[in-house]
N, C-alpha and C positions, 0 to 999 in steps of 0.2 A: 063180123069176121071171127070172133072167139068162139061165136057159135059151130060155126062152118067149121074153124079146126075141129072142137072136142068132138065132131060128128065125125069126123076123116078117126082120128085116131082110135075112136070107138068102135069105127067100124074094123080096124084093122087089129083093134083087139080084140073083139069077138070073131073072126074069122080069121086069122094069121094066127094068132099065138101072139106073146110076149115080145119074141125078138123082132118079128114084123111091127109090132105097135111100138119097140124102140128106135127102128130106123127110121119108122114115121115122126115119129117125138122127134128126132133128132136131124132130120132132114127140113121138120118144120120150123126149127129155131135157126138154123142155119137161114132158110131164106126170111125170116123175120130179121134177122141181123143183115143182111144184104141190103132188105128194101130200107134199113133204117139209116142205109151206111149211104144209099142212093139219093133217097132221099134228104140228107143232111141233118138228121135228126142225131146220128149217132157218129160223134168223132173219135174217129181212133188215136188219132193225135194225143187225146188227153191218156188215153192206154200206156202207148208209147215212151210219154214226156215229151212228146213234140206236141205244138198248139196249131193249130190250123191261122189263128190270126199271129200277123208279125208284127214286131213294133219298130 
C-alpha cells in the first residue's frame, strides 16, 4: 500500500506541480486517518480526553 501511494504522489508531482502533489499528500493522510478511525485502530477519544472504554 506504501508503494501504491508514493506512486500516486509522484505521479502527481511530476506532472501537477507542487500544489497538486500537496493536495494529493493531504487528501491521502486524510483518508489514511478515516480508514484508521473505521477500522478501530485509531481512537479519537484519547485526542479528546474522552476514552472510548467506560468503567
Amino acid at each position: 500500500m506504501g508503494l501504491l501511494a508514493g506512486l500516486v504522489l509522484g505521479w502527481a508531482a511530476a506532472f501537477g506541480g507542487f500544489e497538486e502533489f500537496l493536495i494529493v499528500a493531504v487528501f491521502g493522510a486524510l483518508g489514511l486517518l478515516i480508514a484508521r478511525v473505521i477500522d478501530g485502530k485509531l481512537d479519537l477519544g484519547a485526542l479528546t480526553g474522552r476514552s472510548s472504554t467506560r468503567r
